[in-house]
N, C-alpha and C positions, 0 to 999 in steps of 0.2 A: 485695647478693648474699650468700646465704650460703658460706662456706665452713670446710675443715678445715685447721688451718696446723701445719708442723712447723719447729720452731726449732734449729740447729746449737749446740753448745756452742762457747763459746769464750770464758768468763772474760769482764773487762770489754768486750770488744768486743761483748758483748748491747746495749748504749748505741745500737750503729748497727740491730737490730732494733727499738726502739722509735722512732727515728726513723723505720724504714719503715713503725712500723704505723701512726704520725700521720697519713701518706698515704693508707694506705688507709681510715682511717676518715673521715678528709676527703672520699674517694672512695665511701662508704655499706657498704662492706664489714664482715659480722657473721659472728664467729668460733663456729661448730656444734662441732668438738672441736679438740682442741690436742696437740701434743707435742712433747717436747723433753729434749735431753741437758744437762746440768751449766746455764751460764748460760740456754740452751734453756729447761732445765726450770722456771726459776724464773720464765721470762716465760711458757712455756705456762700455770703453775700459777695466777700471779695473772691471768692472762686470763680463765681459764675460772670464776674467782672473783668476775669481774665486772669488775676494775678496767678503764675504760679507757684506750688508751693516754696520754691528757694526762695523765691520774691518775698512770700510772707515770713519764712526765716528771717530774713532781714529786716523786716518789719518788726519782727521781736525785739530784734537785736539792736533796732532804734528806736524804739519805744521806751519812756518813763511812763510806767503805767501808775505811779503813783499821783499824775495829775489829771487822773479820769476822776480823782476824789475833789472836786472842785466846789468850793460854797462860795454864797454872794448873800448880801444885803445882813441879816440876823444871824445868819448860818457863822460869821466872819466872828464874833461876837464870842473872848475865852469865857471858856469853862462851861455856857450856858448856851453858845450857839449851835450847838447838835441837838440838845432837846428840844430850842425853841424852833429849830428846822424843821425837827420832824412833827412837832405838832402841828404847826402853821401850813406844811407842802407836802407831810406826810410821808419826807424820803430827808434824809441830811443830806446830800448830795445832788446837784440841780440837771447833772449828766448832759449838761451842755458841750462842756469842752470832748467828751465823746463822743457826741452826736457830728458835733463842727470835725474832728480826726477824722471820723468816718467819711464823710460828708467829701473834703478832699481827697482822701484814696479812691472813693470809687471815680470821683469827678477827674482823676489823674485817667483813668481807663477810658472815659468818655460815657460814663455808667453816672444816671444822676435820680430818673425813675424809674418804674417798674414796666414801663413802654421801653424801657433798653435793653430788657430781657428778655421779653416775650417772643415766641418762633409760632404764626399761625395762631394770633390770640389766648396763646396761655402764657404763662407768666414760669420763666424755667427755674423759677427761684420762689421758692415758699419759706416764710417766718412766721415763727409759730410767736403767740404773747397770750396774757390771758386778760379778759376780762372778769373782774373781781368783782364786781357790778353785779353783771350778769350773770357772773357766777359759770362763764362757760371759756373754751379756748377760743381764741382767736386765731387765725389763719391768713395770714396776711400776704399776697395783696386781694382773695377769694371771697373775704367777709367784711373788704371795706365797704363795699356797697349799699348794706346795713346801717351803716353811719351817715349817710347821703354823701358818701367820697367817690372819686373816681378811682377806681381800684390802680390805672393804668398809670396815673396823672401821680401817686403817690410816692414821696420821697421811701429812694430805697434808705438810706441812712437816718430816718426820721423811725421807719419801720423796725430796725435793730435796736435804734435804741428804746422802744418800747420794750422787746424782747430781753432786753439786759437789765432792764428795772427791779434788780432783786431786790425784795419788801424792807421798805424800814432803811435801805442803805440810799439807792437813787430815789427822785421823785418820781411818782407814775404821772403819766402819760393822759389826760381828760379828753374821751372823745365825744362829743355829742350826735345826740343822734334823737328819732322822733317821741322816745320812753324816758327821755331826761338826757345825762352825763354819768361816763361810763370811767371807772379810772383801769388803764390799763399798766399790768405789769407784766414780770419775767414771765415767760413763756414756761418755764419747769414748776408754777405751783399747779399745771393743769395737763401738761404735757413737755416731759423735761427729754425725749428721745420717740419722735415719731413714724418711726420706722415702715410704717403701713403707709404712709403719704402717696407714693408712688405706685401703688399695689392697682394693677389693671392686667389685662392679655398683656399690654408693652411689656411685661417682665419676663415673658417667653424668649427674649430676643434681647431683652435690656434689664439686667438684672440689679435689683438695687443693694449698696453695701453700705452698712450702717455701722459708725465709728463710737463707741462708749466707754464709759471709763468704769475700771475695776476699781473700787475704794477698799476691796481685801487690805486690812492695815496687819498683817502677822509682819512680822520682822520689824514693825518701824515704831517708831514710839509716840502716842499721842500729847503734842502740848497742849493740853487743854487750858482755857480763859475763861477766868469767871465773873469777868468784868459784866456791865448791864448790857453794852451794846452786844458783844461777843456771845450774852445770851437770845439776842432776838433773831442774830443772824444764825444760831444755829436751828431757833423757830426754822425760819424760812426754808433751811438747810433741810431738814427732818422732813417738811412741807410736800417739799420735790419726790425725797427720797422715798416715805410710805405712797406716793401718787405713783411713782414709776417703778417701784418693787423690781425685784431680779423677776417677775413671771413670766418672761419671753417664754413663746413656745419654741419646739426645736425649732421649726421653720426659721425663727428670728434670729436665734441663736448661731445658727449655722453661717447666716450673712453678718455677721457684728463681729466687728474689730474693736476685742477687749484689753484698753490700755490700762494698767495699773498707773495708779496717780502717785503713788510713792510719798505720801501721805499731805502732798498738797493740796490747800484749804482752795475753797472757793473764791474768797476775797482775800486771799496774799496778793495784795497789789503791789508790795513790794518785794517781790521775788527774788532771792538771788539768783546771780548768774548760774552759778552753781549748780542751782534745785534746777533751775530753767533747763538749762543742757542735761540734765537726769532724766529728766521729765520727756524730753526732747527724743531722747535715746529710749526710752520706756516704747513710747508711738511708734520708731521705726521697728523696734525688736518685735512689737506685736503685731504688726503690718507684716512683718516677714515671714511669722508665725502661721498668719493666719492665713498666706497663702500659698503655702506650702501645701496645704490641705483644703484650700478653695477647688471647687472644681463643680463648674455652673452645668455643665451636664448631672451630673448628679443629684445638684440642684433642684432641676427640672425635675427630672425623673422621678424624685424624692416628695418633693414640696410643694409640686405645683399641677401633678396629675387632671385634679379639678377643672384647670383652665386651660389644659392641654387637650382636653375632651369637651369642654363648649362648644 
């Protein structure tokens, strides 16, 4: 069955999305468009690149994610070069060697801009980021045009890594445009699960299923830090979280695949294997869960009356 899937941000707990998309392609389920905020957007972007998800299992499974934490020039500097980073660039982290990781995966696919995704001038792969600036979301590649950029012409890997600029940890992203320079970051201080991106008549026929994570922490025990940085990123953290509240209506409710995170942090960039494979098993259990009791007629019938009568 074909479908369009939207992915929530939320740093390493993407781990538990690829678990659930194991499921579903176990289940024959073929992804038409994709989208996603910050970790969202890096699993929409190499989905729509082709990879499948065993492929990105293995991508976990060869990845050190601890050198997405990468500094250069002051940043390098003990004891004093995270503050004097984030004053100076406004992110400790230059999220270079992210951008370049990404940058070769899609380029392994033959995926490099947003002209490599497009079917009939639309673009089958939307990232979300936000302007801070402007104070608004950003929609990428729909509102580079705004910027005097060519939407088409736009690195896809340039595009994610705006979306992953969580505040205070990456440096955001400076775009210019004709009202000055815009800094852009994570896609979740403004929209951290876009679930309505795709919402037209196509959902009569193409129904969209949206992946999120359940942070219910009953059973597990919080290690909380109370170090200064550990305070800012729970800022950011809190940021996402009051913006995207649990207020899905049924409608949304009904299409969302809700993973329990099993109490993995955002920025555990060094994840154990361990937590990884929990977390992993978390996505397929709720992927399976949730389609036991999926049923797109229903759907219809239920949710979308409105557009069934236009």
């Amino acid at each position: 069955m074909k479908v369009d899937a939207v992915f929530e941000g939320g740093g390493m707990r993407g781990i538990g999305i690829v678990g659930a998309l194991r499921y579903f392609e176990k289940k024959g389920y073929v992804w038409r468009k994709t989208a996603g905020t910050s970790a969202g957007a890096v699993i929409a972007a190499l989905i729509i690149a082709g990879y499948t998800p065993k492929e990105l299992e293995k991508i976990l499974v060869d990845t050190d994610f601890t050198r997405f934490l990468d500094r250069e020039g002051m940043h390098r500097i003990p004891l004093v070069g995270k503050a004097l980073g984030f004053f100076k660039d406004k992110g400790i982290y230059s999220g270079e060697y992210f951008e370049n990781w990404m940058y070769e995966l899609l380029k392994a696919k033959g995926i490099e801009r947003f002209k490599d995704v497009c079917f009939e001038d639309e673009s089958k792969l939307k990232i979300i980021a936000s302007d801070i600036t402007l104070k608004k979301m950003l929609v990428i590649p729909d509102d580079l045009s705004y910027y005097g950029l060519d939407p088409f012409e736009f690195s896809i890997a340039r595009a994610v890594r705006m979306s992953i600029s969580i505040p205070f940890y990456f440096k955001p992203i400076e775009l210019k445009h004709k009202d000055g320079i815009s800094y852009i970051v994570d896609g979740g201080i403004c929209c951290n699960y876009p679930i309505n991106i795709f919402d037209s008549k196509e959902e009569l026929t193409i129904p969209t299923i949206g992946f999120k994570f359940d942070n219910n922490m009953i059973g597990y025990t919080y290690e909380g830090k109370t170090d200064a940085m550990s305070f800012l990123f729970d800022i950011a953290d809190t940021m996402s979280a009051e913006t995207n509240g649990s207020n899905l209506s049924e409608r949304d409710k009904y299409r969302t695949v809700f993973i329990p995170t099993l109490g993995v942090e955002t920025t555990e960039f060094n994840i154990s294997k361990q937590k990884s494979i929990r977390l992993f098993q978390s996505g397929y259990r709720a992927a399976r869960k949730f389609l036991k009791k999926w049923d797109f007629e229903k759907y219809l019938n239920e949710y979308c009356k409105d557009k069934k009568m236009a």
